[in-house]
Structures are given as C-alpha cells and as structure tokens.
C-alpha positions in Angstrom: 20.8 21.6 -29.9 17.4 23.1 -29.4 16.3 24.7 -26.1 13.2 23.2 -24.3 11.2 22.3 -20.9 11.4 18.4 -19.9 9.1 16.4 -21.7 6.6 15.9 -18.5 5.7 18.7 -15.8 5.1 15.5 -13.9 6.4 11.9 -13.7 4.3 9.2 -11.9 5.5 6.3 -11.2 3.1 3.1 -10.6 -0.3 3.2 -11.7 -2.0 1.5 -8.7 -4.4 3.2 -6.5 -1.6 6.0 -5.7 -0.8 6.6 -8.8 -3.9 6.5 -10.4 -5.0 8.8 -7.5 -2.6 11.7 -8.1 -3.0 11.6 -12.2 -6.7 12.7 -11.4 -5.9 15.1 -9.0 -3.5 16.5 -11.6 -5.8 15.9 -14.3 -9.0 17.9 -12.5 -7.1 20.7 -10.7 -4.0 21.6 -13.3 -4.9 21.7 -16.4 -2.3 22.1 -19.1 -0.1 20.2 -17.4 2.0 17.3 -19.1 1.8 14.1 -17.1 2.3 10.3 -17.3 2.2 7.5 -15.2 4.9 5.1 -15.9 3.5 1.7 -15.0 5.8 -1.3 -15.0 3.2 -3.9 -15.6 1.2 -4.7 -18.9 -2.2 -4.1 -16.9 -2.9 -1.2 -14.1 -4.2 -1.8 -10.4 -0.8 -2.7 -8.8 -1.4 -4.6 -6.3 -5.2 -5.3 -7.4 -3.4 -6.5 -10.6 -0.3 -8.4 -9.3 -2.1 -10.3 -6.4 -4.4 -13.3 -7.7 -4.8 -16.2 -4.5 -7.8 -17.2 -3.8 -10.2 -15.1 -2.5 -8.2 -11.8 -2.1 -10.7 -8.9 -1.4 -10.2 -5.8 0.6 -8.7 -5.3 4.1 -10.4 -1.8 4.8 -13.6 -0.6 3.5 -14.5 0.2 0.1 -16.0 3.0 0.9 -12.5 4.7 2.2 -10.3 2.3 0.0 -11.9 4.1 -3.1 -11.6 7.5 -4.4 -12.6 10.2 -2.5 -13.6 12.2 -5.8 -15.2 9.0 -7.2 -17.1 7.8 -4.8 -17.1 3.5 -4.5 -20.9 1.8 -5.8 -20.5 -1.3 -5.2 -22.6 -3.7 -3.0 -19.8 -4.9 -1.4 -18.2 -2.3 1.2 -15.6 -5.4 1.3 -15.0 -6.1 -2.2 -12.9 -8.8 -4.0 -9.8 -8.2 -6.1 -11.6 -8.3 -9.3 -14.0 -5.6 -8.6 -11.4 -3.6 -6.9 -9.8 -4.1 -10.8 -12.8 -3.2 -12.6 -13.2 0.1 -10.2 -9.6 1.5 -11.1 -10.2 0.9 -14.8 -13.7 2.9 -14.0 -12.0 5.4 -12.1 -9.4 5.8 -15.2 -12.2 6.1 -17.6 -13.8 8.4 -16.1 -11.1 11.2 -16.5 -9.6 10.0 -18.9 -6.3 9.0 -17.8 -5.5 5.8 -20.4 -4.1 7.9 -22.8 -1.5 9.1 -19.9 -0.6 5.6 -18.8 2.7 3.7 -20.8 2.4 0.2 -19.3 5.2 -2.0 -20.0 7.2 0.7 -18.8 10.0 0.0 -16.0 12.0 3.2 -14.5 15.6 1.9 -13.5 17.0 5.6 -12.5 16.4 9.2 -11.8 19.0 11.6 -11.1 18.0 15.2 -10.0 20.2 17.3 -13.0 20.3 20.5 -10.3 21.6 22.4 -13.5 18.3 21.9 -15.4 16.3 21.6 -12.3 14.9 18.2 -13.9 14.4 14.6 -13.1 16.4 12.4 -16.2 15.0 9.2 -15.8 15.8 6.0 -17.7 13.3 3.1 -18.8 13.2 0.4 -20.1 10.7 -0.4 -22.8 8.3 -3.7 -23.4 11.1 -4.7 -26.1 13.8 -4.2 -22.9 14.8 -1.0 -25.1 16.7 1.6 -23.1 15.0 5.3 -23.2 15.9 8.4 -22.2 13.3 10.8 -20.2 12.7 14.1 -18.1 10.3 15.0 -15.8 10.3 18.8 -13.7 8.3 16.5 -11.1 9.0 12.9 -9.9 6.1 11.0 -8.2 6.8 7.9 -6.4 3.5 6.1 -6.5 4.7 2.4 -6.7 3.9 1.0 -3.2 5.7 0.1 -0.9 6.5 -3.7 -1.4 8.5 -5.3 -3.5 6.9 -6.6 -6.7 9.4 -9.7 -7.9 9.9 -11.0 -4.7 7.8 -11.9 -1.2 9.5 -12.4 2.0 10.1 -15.7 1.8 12.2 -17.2 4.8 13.6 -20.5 4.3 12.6 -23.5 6.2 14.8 -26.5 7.0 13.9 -29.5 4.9 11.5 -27.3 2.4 13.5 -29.2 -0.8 12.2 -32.6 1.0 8.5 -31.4 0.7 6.9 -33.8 -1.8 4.2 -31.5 -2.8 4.3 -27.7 -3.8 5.4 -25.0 -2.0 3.2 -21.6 -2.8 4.0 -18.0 -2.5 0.3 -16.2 -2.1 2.3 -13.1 -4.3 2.9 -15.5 -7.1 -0.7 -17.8 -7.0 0.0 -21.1 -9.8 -3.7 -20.1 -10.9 -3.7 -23.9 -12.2 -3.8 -25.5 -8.6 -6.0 -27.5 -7.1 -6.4 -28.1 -3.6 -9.6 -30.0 -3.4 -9.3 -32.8 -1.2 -5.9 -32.1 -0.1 -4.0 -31.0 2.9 -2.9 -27.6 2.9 -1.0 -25.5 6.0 -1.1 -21.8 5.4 2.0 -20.5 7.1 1.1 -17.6 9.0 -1.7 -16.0 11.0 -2.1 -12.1 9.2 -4.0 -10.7 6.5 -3.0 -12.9 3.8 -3.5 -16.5 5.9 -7.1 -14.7 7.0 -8.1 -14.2 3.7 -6.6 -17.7 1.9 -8.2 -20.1 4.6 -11.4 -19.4 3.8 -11.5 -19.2 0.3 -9.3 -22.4 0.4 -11.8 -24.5 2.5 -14.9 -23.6 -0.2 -12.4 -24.9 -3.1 -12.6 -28.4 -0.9 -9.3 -28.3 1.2 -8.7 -29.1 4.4 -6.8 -26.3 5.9 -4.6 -25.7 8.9 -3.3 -22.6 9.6 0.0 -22.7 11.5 1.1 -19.3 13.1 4.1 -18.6 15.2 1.8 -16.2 17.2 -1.9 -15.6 17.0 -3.3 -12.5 15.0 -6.1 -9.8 16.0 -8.8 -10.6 14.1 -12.3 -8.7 14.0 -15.6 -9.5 11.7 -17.3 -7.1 10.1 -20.5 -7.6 7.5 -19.4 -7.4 3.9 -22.2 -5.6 3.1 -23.1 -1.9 4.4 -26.6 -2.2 5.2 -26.6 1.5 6.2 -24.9 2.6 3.1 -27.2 0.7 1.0 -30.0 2.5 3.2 -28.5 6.2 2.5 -28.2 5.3 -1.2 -31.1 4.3 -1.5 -33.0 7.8 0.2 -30.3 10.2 -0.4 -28.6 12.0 -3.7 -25.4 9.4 -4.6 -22.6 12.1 -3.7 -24.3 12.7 -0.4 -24.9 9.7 0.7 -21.2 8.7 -0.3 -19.9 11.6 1.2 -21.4 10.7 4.6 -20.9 6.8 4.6 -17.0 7.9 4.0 -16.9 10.0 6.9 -19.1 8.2 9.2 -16.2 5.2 8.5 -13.4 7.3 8.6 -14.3 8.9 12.1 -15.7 5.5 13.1 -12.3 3.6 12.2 -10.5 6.7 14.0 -11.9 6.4 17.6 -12.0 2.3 17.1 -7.9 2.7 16.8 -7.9 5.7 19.2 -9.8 3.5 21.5 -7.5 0.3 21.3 -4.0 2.2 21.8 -5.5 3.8 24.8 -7.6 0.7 26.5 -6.0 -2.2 24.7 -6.9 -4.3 27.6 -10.7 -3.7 26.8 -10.9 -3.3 23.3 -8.8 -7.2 23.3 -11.5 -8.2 25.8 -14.2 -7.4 23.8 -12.4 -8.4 20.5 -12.0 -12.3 21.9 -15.7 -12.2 23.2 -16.8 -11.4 19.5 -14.3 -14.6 18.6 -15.6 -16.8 20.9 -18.7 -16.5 20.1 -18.7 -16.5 16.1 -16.1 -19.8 17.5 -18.8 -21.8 19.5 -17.2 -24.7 20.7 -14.1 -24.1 18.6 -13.2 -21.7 20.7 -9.3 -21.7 22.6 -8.3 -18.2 24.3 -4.8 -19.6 23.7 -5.3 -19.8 20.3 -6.4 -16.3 19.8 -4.6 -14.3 22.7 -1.6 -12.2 20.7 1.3 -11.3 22.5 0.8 -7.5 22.0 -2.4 -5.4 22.2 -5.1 -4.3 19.4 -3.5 -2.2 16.5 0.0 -2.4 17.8 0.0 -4.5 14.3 -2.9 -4.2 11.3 -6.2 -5.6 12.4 -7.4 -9.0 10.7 -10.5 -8.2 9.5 -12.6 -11.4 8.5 -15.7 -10.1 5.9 -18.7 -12.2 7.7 -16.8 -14.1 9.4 -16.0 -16.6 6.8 -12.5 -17.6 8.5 -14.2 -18.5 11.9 -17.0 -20.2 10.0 -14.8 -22.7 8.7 -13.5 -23.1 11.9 -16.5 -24.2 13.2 -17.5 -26.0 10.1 -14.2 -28.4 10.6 -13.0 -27.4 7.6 -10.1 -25.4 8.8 -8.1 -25.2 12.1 -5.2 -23.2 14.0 -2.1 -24.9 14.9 0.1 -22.6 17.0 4.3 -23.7 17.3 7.7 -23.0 15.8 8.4 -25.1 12.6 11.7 -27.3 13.3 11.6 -29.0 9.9 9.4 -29.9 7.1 9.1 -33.2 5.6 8.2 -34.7 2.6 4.2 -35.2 3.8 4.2 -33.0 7.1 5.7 -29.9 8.9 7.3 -31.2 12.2 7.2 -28.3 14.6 10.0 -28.0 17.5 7.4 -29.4 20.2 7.5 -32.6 18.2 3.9 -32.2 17.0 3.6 -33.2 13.0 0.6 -31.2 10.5 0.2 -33.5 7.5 0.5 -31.7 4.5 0.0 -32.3 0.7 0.7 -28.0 -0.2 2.3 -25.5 1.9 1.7 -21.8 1.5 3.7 -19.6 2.9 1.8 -16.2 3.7 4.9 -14.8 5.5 4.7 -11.6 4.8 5.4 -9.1 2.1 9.6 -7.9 1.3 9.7 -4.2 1.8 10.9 -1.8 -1.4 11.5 1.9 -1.1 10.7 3.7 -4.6 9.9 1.2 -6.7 13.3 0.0 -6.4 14.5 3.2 -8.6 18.2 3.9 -8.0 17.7 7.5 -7.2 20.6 9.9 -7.4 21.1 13.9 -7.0 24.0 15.3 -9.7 25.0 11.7 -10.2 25.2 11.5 -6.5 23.5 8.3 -5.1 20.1 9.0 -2.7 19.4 7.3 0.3 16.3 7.8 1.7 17.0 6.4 5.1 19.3 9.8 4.9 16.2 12.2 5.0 13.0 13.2 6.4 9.9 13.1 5.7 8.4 16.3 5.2 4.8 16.6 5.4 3.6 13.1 5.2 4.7 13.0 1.0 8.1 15.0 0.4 11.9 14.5 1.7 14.3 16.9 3.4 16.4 18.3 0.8 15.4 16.9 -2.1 13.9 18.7 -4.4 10.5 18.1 -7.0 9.9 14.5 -5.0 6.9 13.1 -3.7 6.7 10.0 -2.0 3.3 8.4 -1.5 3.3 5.7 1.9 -0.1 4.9 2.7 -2.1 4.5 6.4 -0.9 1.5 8.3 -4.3 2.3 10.4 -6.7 3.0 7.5 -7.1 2.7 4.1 -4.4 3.8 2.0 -6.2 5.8 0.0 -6.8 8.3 2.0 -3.4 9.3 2.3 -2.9 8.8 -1.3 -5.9 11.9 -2.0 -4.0 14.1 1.0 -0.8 14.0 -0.9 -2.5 14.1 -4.7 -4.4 17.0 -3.0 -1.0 18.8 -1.6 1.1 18.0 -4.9 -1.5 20.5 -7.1 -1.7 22.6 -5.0 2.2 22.9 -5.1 1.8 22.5 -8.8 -0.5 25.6 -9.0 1.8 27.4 -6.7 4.4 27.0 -9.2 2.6 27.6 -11.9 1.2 31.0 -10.9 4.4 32.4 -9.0 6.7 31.0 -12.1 9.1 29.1 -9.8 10.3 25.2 -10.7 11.6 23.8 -8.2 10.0 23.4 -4.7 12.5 22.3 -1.8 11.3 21.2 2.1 15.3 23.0 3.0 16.5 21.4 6.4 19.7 22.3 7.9 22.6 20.1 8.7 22.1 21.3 12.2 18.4 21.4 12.5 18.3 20.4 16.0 15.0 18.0 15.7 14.2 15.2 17.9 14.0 12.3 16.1 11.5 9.8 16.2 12.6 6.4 14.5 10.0 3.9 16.7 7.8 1.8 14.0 4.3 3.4 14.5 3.7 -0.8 14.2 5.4 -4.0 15.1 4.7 -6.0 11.5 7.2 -7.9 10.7 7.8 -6.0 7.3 7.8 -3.0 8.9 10.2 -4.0 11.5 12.4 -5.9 8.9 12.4 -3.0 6.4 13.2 0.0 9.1 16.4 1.1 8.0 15.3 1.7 4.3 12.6 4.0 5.0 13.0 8.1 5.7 13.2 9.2 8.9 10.2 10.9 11.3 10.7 13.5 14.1 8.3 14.7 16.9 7.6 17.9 14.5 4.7 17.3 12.6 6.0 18.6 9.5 9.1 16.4 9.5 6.8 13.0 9.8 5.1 10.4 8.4 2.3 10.4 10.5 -1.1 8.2 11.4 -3.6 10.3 11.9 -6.4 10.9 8.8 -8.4 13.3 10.2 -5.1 15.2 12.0 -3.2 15.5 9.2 -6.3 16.4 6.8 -6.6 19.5 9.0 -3.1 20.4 9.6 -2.5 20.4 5.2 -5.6 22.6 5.0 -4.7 25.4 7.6 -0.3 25.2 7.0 0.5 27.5 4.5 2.7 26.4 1.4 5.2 28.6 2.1 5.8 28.0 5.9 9.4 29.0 6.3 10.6 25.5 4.7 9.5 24.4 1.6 11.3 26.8 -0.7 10.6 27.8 -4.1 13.2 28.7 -6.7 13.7 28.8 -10.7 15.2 26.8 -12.6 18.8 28.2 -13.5 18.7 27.5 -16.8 16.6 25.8 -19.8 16.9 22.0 -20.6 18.6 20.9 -23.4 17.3 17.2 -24.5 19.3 14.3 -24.4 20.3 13.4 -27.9 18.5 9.8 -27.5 15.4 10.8 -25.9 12.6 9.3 -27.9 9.8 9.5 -25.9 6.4 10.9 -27.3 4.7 13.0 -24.4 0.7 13.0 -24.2 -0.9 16.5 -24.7 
C-alpha cells in the first residue's frame, strides 16, 4: 500500500456563511493548500438556503453580516434571504471557491487516527453511497442548529386543529394565507419577521407569546452608507460603515447590560410611539432586561405598522388546548384560527450532528473547553465555529478563519501537523458555565455545548472588538497550543475514492 498525506490539509464542513468564510481565508492567505467544504445540501448558503417563510431577511446588519474581505453593496443594510443568497454565491465567485464545494455531501463521522495524526471521516454521497476520507484539519462550520428538525413542543389538542399546522424551518411554499386567520406562536425573531410579511400576503394575524420580546426598529436602508459610497472609494467607505456599526452595536449592548432600566425605558418609548393608540406597556414589558436575550429588530418598523394598521395584534397567555378553529389559552380566552405557526424556536445541534470520536473513542464536547473562541481542550486539528449571540455572526466566523491560517502557516513553515490547545486534568480553572443569554435554545441546549472559564483563552466569549484585539497581540505559541509531527505517514484506506480539488 502506497505511502501518502490525507487527501485534504483541510476539511470544512457546511458551506454557509462560516464555511464559506474560512475556505476564503484559506483560499487568500495559504496557498497550496488542499481544501473542501463538505456541504450537505444540493445548494450553499445554509441557513440563507434552508430557511424560506415569508419574508425572512436579516437580523443584524448587512454591512457586519457580510464579509469583512468582501465588503456587502447592497441597498439594503437589512437585506432579505434571497439577496443574502445571491451575496454568498458572489462571495464564492469571487475566489473561486465552487470548484472546492461537493454539495450533496453528508459527513456521518470523524475519528482523530492519533497514529496518522488525521481526521478519517465518512460520507455519504447524493446516491446514499458510503465514502471513505481524510483530512489533517477538521472545520466545523455547520451552525449551530439542527437542520432536519425545529423545536417543536407539542400542544394538547394540535391533532384536533382543522387547518395546518406550520413549522417556519420547513415553509409549504404552496400556502396561502390570504383572508385567513393565522396565530404565529411566539414573540422572537422568527414571529417578528413572519407577522409582517404575513399581513401584506392578506392575513389577519395574531401573534400569541408566552412573554413579550425586546423589539427595536431600525431603517432598512443606511442612508449614511449610501452617503459614504457615494463620496468615498468603495473599500473605504465599507471599511468605515463596518466599524462605525460594529463600535455602535458594541456600546448599544454595553449600554443595556449596564443601565437596562434605561435603555428598556427608552426602547418602549420608541414602541409606543411607532404603536400610536395601539400601544399596551403590558404587551411589550419583558420579564428580563435588554439583551439578556437577542434583540428583535423590526426593519422600518413593518411589525408595529401592522399593528396599527389592524392587520395584526399581540395576544399574551399560556395555551391550554387547541381546537379545531381556535387556540383556547388557560385564562379561558379563545384566538380563532384557520393556520397555526409555530415560531418556537430553533433545536440546538453541536457539529453538524457528526459522531466525533478520538482513536475510536467517542467525543463529547460538553467534556472540553473552549479554547480561544474556535478550538477545544485536548483535541487536536479542530475548529469549531459558534457565532456572536450579540452581533452578527460573521464577525466571529472572519476571527476564527483569520486564526485557523494563521495556524495553518505556522504549520506549514515550522513543518509540524498537529496543533493541540494541551489542558491538564488538573488545570485548576474556574469555570464559567452561565449562558451568556437566557434564549430558550440556548438554555435548552446547555449541556451539549463546550465548557467556558473566567480565562479568556479557555472561553467562548462576546466581545468583537475584545477578542479582535486579544487574537492579534496572543502569540500562537502561548504556552498551550502545542505543535507536534505527525508520527508517521498515512496510508489510505483501501475504499477511499474521493477525488481532491488542486
């Protein structure tokens, strides 16, 4: 059996805005390297691509939501799903990366071979074909959700319900709710976004929460973007509307974790008056303060427009039971219904829902740390990519690209393979296991996810411009991420079949 290196110097997995993110990074700054993203679906964009309910759009600005090294044009700094789409098959254009991308692709496993100092991973192919792969580097770019399945909580009665029943994940792009009563279960992101869009398609909407939502509108248009563009050089002017929003979007969270008294103040003045007469503090007084969950944002307004316009309302109570033309809530109070959505929430997945293993020894990552907001104690050649919670997730995803090269050069010039963030059994940290956030996927989802300490290089932490500093001035080789060679050359497996792009 012939002697040689893994197939790929680097396996991505996912190619969503994280994945698509690092194969550029690895694309412009290490050349020669052999890299794919492995991408599950037939079409890229993740959750761009997966998520299709009516009017789905942005929750952060496009201008920090796209590429730091390709800078977002649009008109829009809230843009729709389909232009976020056609932006990621830009950005992939632009260097090139479709040739590196083998959709249809699922990864089921990955066990670290410590012998070969490799990743062997196993897919399976469009044609549900088995196939056989190594990788010296394993990227975990695929989110943080779980694709097949939405948290979906059952309600008493539901198989009563005489009309349908809609997860937002799963859109029937064939409905039609004009004319008809819907209730939109829930008061987040998701409910924001779909009460709206569904009053324009002709629905009269009620969104029922359990507990009301932050919410906060914001133009969808940049008028000072536009203004820069139009006077400045394009990379300048995109250079500065990204970190005029970035610092902007810091002290705004900064602000509301220290005063959330005020900032919620101020935040239900704005309501009330977008609101008019519409207006009910009840209605839109949460339980906890600004940015102890993700802020709502509502892209001119729309949602409290058709408030006012009586096209939608907010019901607040507890469901008891749902019936075949209403949801009867526990205070007695019935909300006609002809379609029930339930935006509930999102079911929390942890690496793509790989089963990862180390010498045929099953990982769980609930079992180690996170090491400098992308790699895990002890395990070696991984990066994990876990977005902002406070920000776009973008940024975070061009922080870890950014790190993973530079690791990658490291390698490359020193002649080492493996790199290892090394914590001992006994490493005497304090940890710190408190969800930055109370969302309910978060919260539901806790003991799945890697562990944080108070160190800062053993956490995941929330802090853009923080952590943007602290990767630039730590050194690679701070006393804990070790770098070794491989022990010995890789022979193939005899069924691996798998042509690797040059």
């Amino acid at each position: 059996m012939t002697i040689h290196t893994p197939d790929l110097d680097v396996a991505i997995i996912g190619a969503g805005i994280s994945g698509i993110s690092m194969a550029a990074h690895i694309a412009r700054d290490c050349p020669g390297h052999r890299f794919a993203l492995l991408e599950r679906r037939a079409s890229l964009g993740g959750t761009w691509d997966l998520f299709r309910y009516p009017g789905v759009r942005s929750d952060s600005d496009m201008h920090t939501l796209g590429f730091g090294f390709a800078p977002w044009r649009g008109a829009d700094a809230i843009a729709d799903g389909a232009a976020i789409r056609d932006y990621l098959n830009e950005t992939v254009s632009l260097f090139d990366l479709d040739r590196h991308i083998r959709r249809n692709t699922r990864v089921t496993a990955a066990d670290w071979d410590s012998t070969a100092a490799c990743w062997r991973l196993v897919l399976i192919d469009a044609a549900g074909a088995e196939q056989r792969l190594t990788a010296r580097f394993l990227v975990l770019a695929a989110g943080y959700y779980d694709h097949d399945a939405a948290h979906d909580p059952p309600l008493a009665g539901e198989q009563d319900f005489a009309g349908p029943i809609v997860l937002p994940q799963f859109w029937p792009q064939d409905l039609d709710v004009a004319g008809r009563q819907v209730v939109v279960i829930g008061s987040g992101a998701t409910a924001a976004t779909l009460v709206p869009a569904l009053a324009q398609r002709g629905a009269q909407v009620t969104m029922l929460q359990r507990t009301p939502t932050w919410f906060i509108a914001s133009p969808r248009q940049d008028r000072l973007a536009q203004l820069l563009h139009r006077v400045l050089p394009a990379r300048l002017a995109a250079r500065l509307v990204r970190a005029r929003n970035i610092r902007l979007g810091a002290w705004f969270y900064n602000r509301a974790r220290r005063a959330p008294d005020k900032v919620g103040a101020w935040l239900k003045r704005r309501a009330a008056r977008a609101l008019g007469p519409a207006w009910n503090e009840a209605t839109f007084t949460p339980p906890y303060g600004p940015w102890q969950q993700r802020l709502c944002l509502v892209p001119d307004g729309d949602l409290f427009a058709a408030i006012r316009a009586g096209q939608a309302r907010v019901v607040t109570g507890h469901i008891a039971r749902i019936e075949a033309g209403d949801v009867v809530l526990a205070d007695g109070q019935r909300v006609p219904a002809d379609v029930i959505v339930k935006a509930t929430g999102l079911k929390l997945a942890v690496a793509g829902k790989i089963a990862l293993s180390r010498d045929g020894m099953a990982v769980n990552l609930a079992e180690h740390v996170n090491y400098k907001d992308c790699m895990l104690s002890n395990l070696p050649n991984l990066v994990q990519v876990f977005g902002y919670l406070n920000a776009s997730w973008t940024l975070r995803a061009d922080l870890v690209a950014a790190f993973t090269t530079r690791v990658l050069t490291h390698m490359a010039r020193t002649g080492t393979h493996v790199a290892t963030p090394v914590l001992a059994a006994d490493h005497g940290l304090e940890m710190d296991d408190t969800p930055a956030f109370s969302s309910g996927y978060l919260l539901r989802g806790q003991a799945m996810l890697p562990r944080s300490s108070t160190d800062r290089r053993w956490r995941l932490n929330h802090d853009y411009l923080a952590d943007r500093a602290f990767l630039a001035k730590d050194p690679l080789e701070d006393g804990v991420l070790r770098f070794d060679r491989a022990p010995q050359p890789l022979a193939p497996a005899p069924d691996c079949v798998i042509d690797t792009p040059r």
